[in-house]
N, C-alpha and C positions, 0 to 999 in steps of 0.2 A: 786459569792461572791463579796468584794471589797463593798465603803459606797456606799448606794442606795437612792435616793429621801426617801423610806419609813425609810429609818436610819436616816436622816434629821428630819424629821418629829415627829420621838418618839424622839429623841433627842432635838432637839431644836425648837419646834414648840412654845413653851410657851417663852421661853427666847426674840424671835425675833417677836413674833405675828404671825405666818404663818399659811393663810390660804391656802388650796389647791382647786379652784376653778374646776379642770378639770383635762381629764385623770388619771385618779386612777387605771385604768392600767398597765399605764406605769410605776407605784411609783416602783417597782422592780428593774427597770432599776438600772446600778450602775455607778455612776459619775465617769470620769479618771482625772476632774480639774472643777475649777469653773472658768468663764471669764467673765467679766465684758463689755458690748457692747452696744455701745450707737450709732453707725454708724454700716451699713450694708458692709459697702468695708471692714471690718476685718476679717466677715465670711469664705472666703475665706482660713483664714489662720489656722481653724478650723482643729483640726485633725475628732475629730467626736468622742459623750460620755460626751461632756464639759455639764456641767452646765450651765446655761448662764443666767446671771442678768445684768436687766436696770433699768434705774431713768426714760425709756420713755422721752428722751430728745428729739429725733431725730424721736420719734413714736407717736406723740400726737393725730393723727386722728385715729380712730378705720379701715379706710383703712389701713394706713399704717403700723397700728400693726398687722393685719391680713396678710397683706405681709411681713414682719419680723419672724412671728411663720412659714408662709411657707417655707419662706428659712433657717427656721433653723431645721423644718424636714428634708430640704433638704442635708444639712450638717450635721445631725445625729447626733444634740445634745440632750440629753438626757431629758430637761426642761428647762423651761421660768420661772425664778421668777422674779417679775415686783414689785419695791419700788412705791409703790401709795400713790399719796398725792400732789403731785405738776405739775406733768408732764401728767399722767394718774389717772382717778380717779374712771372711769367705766370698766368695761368689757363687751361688748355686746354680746348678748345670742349668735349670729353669731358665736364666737369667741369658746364661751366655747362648743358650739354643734362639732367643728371642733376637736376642740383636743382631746376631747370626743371621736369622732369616730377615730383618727390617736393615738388615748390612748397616746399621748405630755402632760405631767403634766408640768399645768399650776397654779403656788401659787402667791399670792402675799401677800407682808408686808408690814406695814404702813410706812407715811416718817420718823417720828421719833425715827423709827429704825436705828442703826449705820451698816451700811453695809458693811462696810471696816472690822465692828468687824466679821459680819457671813461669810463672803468671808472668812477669813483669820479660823474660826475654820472649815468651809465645806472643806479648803482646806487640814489644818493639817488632819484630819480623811481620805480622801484622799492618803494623803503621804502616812499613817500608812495601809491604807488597801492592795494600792500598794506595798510595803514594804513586808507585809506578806504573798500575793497574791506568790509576785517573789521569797519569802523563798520557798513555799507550793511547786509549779511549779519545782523550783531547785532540790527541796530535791526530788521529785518523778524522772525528769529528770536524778540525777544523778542514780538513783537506776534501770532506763533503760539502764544506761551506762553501771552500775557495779551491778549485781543482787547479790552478794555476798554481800553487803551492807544492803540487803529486811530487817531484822532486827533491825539496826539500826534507818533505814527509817521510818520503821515502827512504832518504840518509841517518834522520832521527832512529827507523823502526827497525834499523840493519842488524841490530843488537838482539831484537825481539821476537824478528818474525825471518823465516826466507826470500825473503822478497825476490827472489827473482823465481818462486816457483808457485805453485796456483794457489788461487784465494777465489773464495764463494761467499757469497752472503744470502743469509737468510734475513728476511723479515717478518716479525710476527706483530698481529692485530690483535687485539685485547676488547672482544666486544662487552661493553658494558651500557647498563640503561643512562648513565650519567659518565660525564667526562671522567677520566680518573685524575685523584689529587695528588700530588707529592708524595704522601705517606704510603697510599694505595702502590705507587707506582715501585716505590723502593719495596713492598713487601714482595710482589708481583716476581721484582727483576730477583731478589733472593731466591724464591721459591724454583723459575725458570733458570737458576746459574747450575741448580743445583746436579739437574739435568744435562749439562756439561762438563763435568767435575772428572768424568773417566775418558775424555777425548783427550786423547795422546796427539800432541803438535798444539802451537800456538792460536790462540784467538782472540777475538775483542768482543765485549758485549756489554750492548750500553743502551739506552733511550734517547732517540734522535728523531724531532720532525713528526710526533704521533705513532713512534714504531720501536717496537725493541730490535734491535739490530745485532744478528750475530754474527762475524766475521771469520771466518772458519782460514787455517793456514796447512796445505798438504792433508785435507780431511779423502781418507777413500770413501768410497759413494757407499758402502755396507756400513760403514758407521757413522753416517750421514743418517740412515734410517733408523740406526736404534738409538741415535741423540732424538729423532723426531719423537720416536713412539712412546720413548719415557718420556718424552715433553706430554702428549698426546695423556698417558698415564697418569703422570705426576697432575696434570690441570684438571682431571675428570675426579680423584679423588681430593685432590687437599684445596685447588684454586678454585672451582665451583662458576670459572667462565668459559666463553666460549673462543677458542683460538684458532685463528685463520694464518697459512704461514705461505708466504710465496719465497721461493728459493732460486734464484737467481742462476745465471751458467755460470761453469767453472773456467776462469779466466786464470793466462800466465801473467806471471810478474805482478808485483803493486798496482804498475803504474794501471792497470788495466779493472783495479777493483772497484772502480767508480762503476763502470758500467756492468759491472756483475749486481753492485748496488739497485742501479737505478732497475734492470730488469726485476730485480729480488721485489722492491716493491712496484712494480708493474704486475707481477704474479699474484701479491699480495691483495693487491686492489682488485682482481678479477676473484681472486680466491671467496673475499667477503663482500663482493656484490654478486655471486653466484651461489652463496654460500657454503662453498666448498671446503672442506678441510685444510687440505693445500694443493700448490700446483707449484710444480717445476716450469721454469719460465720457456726452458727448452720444448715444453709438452703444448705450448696453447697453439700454437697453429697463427693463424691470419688473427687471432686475440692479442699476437706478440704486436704487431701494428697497430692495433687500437689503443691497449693500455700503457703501450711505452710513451703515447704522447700524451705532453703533461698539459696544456690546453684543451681540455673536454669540450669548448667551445664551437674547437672546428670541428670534433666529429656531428655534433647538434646540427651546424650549416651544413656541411656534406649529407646528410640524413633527410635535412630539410630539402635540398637544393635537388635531390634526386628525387625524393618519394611527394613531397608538398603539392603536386598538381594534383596527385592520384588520392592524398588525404582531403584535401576540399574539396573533388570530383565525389568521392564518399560520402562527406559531411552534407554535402547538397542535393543529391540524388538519391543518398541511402543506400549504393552499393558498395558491390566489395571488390573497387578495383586492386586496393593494394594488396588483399589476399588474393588476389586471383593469381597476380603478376608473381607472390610469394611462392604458390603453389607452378606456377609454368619452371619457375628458376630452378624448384627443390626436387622437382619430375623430370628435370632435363629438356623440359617441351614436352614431354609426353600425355597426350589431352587424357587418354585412356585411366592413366592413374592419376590426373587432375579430378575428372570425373566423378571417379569414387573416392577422391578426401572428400572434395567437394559437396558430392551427393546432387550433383548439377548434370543436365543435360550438355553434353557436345555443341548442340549450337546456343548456348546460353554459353559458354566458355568460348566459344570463336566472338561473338557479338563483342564479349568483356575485352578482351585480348586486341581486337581490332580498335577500340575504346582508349586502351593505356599505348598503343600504338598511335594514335591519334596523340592525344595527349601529352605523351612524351618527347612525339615527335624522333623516335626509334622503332628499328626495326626486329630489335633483341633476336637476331635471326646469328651473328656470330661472339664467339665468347668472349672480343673486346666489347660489343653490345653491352653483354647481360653481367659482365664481369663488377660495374657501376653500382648495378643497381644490388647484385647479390651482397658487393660492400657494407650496402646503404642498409640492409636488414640485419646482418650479424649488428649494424652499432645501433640499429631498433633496437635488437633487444636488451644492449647493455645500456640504452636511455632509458627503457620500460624498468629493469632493473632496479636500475638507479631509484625512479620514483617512488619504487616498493619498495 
């Protein structure tokens, strides 16, 4: 959402002359300001998303305007519009083949355009899209606060979104060796919006609770994966971290996007204690029951309360009852391919077995039996996990 080069364009292409010579592309993209730059040392100051227009004072050679459009890919602005007529009067084919392929829409308008007047309306449309962008964002934020609200929320957004047809949410984790700061976090969410910028239907994306949060409205599941891959893309050349996404099921109506939420980051949190790229929450299996519950507590007791006889029988004896019991569960009871994980004699495995039968005071003989204890080891290994 928010005004986009192509909002410019159907809006005021006639008013101000605007031609768009290049990257057609990128016209989705959506501006956060327009700035006005006539020297390259203010780039710098750039948050990244700006608009950026010149009179070409300071760029008059076609080198030096081909080093100006690089660095301003470089700082993530969003397009080049070039007032021509005094300073610049060509574009060479060099120039427009470049943005072309880097899809950097490049327009330009003539000098007797007032540029002060289009700066000042690209920038009010600007204000107003940011303005409604932070209502949308709020109004769904609070309704994650307070689901009791869903109703309400969902009257405010009837304008914005379909609400009554499906919404999904992804969550993505931002691994860094230190916390991220405010600044970190606003360049981060630029860089990731940008990656959204050609999803046709409505969304939300915002930072919420340690997670970037993107809300996706009537998204088909094919362009679900090419929003991923340029994520995946975009993070591996310009963001330089590592990104974990869990993606939640596709749920109807509003009222229902909470729990596409909560799944989104239950995926999310198995994703980056697995290390896995990402997971569809629909895809984890008997994972869906472990990560959707938000007290890690009781899985630690259940883990405890099942395997703790056979872990102090272990720690006091030196054996391996709970691999042994690991290996009967993973084999089906089959001693034969215990044997050889193992590298253990048959009756060294009856003896052990007889032992956590003891023990446990079970008979792990039917699949309510062994069902307990096979629990108790998939959340071994997301507590082993966890401490790595």
């Amino acid at each position: 959402m928010g005004f986009t080069i192509d909002d410019a364009l159907r809006e005021f292409k006639k008013n101000y002359k605007m031609t768009l010579l290049a990257g057609e592309d990128g016209c989705s993209n959506a501006m956060t300001w327009v700035q006005m730059v006539e020297d390259k040392t203010i780039l710098q100051q750039l948050w990244g998303k700006e608009l950026v227009v010149t009179t070409g004072l300071g760029f008059q050679s076609q080198k030096k305007l081909k080093e100006f459009i690089e660095q301003l890919v470089k700082y993530h602005s969003v397009g080049l519009v070039i007032n021509t007529g005094k300073y610049v009067f060509d574009i060479d084919q060099e120039i427009i083949d470049y943005c072309n392929e880097l899809s950097f829409p490049l327009l330009v308008v003539p000098w007797k355009v007032h540029i002060a007047d289009m700066i000042k309306d690209f920038s009010y449309h600007c204000l107003r899209a940011e303005r409604d962008d932070k209502y949308i964002n709020q109004t769904v934020m609070d309704t994650l606060i307070n689901p009791a609200i869903i109703e309400e929320s969902r009257n405010k957004l009837a304008g914005d979104f379909d609400v009554e047809n499906d919404f999904q949410v992804m969550a993505i984790s931002v691994e860094t060796d230190e916390e991220l700061g405010m600044m970190e976090r606003r360049s981060i969410k630029f860089q990731l919006e940008l990656c959204f910028e050609k999803v046709e239907g409505n969304y939300s994306f915002f930072w919420f609770d340690g997670y970037y949060i993107m809300i996706f409205n009537n998204l088909e599941d094919s362009a679900l994966v090419e929003v991923i891959n340029e994520m995946y893309k975009r993070a591996k050349k310009r963001l330089h971290y590592t990104l974990h996404l869990g993606i939640g099921s596709k749920m109807v109506d509003f009222r229902n996007m909470i729990l596409s939420y909560k799944r989104a980051i239950a995926a999310c949190k198995m994703a980056k204690q697995f290390n896995y790229p990402q997971i569809y929450f629909d895809d984890m299996g008997v994972y869906q029951l472990l990560f959707i519950i938000e007290d890690q507590g009781i899985l630690r007791q259940m883990y405890r309360s099942m395997l703790g006889v056979l872990i102090d029988y272990d720690q006091k004896h030196n054996m391996q009852l709970e691999e042994t019991l690991y290996q009967y569960l993973k084999f089906d009871s089959n001693q034969k391919a215990m044997a050889e994980s193992l590298y253990m004699h048959r009756n060294t495995i009856n003896y052990r077995l007889n032992k956590i039968k003891e023990l446990t005071e079970c008979q792990l003989d039917s699949f309510e039996e062994k069902m307990p204890y096979m629990l108790a080891f998939y959340i071994k290994e997301i507590v082993e996990k966890k401490k790595k």
